[in-house]
N, C-alpha and C positions, 0 to 999 in steps of 0.2 A: 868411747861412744857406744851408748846401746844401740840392738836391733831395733829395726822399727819396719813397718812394715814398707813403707821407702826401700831402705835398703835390704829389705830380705827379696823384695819382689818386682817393686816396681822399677829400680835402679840398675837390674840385670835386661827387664823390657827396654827401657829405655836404650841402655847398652846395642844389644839385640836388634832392635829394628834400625839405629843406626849401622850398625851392621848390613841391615839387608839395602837398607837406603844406598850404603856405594857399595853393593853387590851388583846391584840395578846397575848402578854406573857403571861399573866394567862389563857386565853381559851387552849393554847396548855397544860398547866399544870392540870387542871383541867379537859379537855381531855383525857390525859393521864390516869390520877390517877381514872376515871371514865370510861377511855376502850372503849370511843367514839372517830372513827374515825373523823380527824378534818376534812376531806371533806364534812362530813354531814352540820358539822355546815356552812363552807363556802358557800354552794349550798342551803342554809334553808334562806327562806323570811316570814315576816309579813303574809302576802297575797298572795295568788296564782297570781294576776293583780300587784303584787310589783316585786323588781327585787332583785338578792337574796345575800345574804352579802357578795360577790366578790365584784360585780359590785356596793356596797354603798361605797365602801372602794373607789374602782379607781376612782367614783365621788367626793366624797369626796377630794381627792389629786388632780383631775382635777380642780376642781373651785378654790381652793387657788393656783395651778399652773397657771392657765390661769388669773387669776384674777391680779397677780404678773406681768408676764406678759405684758398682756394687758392694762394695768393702767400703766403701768410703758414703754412700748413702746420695750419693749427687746425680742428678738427671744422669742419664746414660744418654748420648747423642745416638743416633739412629742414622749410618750408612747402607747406603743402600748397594748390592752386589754386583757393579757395571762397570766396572774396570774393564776396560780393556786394551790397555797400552801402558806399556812403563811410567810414560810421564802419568799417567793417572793411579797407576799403585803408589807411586811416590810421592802423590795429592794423597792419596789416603794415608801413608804413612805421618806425612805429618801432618797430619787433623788428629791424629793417635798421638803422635809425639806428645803437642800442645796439651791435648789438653790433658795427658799422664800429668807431665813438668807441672801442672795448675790443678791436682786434684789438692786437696788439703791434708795434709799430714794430721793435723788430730781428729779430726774427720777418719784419715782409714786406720789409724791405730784405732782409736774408737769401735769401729768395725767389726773389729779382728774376735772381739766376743760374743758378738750379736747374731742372731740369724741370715744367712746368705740366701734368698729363693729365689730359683732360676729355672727355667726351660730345659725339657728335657725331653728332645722331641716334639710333636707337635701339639699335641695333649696331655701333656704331663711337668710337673714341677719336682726340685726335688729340694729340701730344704737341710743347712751345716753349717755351723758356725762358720764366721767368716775366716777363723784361722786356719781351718780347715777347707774351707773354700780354696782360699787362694793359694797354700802351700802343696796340698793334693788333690787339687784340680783343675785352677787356672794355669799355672806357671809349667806343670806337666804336661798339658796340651798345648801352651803356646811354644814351648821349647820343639815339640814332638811336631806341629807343623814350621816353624822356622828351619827344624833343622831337616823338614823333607821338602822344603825349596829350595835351601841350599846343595842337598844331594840330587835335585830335580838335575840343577845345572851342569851340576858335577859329570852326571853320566850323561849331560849334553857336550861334553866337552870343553865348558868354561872353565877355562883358566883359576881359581880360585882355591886358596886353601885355608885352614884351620883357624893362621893369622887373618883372614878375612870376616870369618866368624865370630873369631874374638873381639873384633874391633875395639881398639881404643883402651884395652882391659890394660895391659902392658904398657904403655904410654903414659899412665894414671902415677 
């Protein structure tokens, strides 16, 4: 089987946000059963100059939506940033999920040679091949906020480890 950009990129998202999808589910349980409001956790960052595990989640489902996308040439949906309770990050997870699983495969191979332009800031664009796009700098940002809501939790004290990150990889 050759790479395709499937499975170089969007097959680990996929992976990945189901990952965070029953991470959710045990923070709310383990919440519970410890009498911690889940908004704390939501509204709780790394760093005071970080941004706090709302908005690592909707990054997170941003770079593998926009990356699908934009590699792939297809409307980009437009979410908008109002999450504010589990069961709604986990509404947005799969509006991300869907429509990753539904982007077209010869659509994002196609992609992978052509120009990527994107926002970069609020007045500025920056333009890269798409294979370059998405290998060095979708997939490194959406890793880099998946894996700082997982460590959000972490040093909340959720229960969760590495095997929860990996979701589903070992089971394959």
């Amino acid at each position: 089987m050759s790479m395709t950009a499937r499975t170089a990129a969007l097959a680990g998202f996929t992976q990945t946000l189901k990952a965070l999808d029953a991470i959710l589910d045990k923070t709310v349980a383990q919440a519970t059963e410890r009498k911690i409001d889940p908004a704390v956790l939501l509204s709780s960052r790394l760093s005071p100059d970080m941004l706090p595990f709302t908005r690592q989640i909707q990054l997170a489902c941003d770079f593998a939506k926009n990356a699908a996308a934009r590699v792939s040439g297809a409307e980009n949906p437009k979410f908008p940033d109002e999450e504010t309770t589990v069961a709604e990050l986990k509404a947005r997870i799969a509006k991300v999920l869907a429509f990753v699983a539904n982007t077209d495969d010869a659509a994002l191979d196609a992609g992978l040679a052509k120009d990527v332009t994107f926002p970069r800031g609020p007045s500025a664009t920056v333009t890269m091949k798409g294979e370059t796009y998405l290998t060095r700098f979708a997939v490194p940002n959406f890793y880099f906020h998946a894996t700082t809501a997982y460590a959000i939790l972490r040093e909340n004290g959720i229960q969760i480890g590495k095997s929860d990150f990996l979701h589903g990889v070992l089971d394959a």
